[in-house]
N, C-alpha and C positions, 0 to 999 in steps of 0.2 A: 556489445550486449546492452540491450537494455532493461531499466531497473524499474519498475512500476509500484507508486503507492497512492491508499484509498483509505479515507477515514468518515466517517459518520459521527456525530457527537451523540446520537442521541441511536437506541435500539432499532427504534419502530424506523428509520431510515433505510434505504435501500442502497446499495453498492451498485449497483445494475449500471446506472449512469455513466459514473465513472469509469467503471471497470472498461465498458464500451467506449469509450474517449481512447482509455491506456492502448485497446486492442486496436483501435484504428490507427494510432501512434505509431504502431511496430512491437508494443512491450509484450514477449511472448505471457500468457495465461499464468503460469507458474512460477514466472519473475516478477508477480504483484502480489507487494505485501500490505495487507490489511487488518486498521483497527478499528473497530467499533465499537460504538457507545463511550466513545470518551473524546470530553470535552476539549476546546481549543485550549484549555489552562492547565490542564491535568499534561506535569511534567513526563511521569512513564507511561511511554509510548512502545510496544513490544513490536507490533509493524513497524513504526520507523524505523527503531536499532536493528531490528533484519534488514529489512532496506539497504540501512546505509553500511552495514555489516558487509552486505554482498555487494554494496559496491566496490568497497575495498578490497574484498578479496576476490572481485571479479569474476565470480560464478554464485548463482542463486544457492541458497541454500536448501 
């Protein structure tokens, strides 16, 4: 399975981009987790820790 993530730092960005990279990858739709509007410094991350959450336990959440 694969685990897909996407972040923007700022609001007015779009996900579109990426989101299409993840899907030509393989990464099913619903196995991408996404955070927005938060910056590369800003330590909580809520997409990531599901990300790497379902990595671990090996089904999306």
């Amino acid at each position: 399975m694969l685990i897909g993530y996407a972040r923007c730092s700022t609001n007015s960005q779009d996900l579109t981009a990426q989101r299409n990279a993840l899907a030509a990858a393989g990464v099913d739709p619903d196995a991408v987790y996404v955070d927005h509007g938060l910056t590369g410094t800003k330590r909580d991350r809520p997409g990531l820790r599901e990300a790497l959450a379902a990595c671990r336990a090996g089904t999306p959440s």
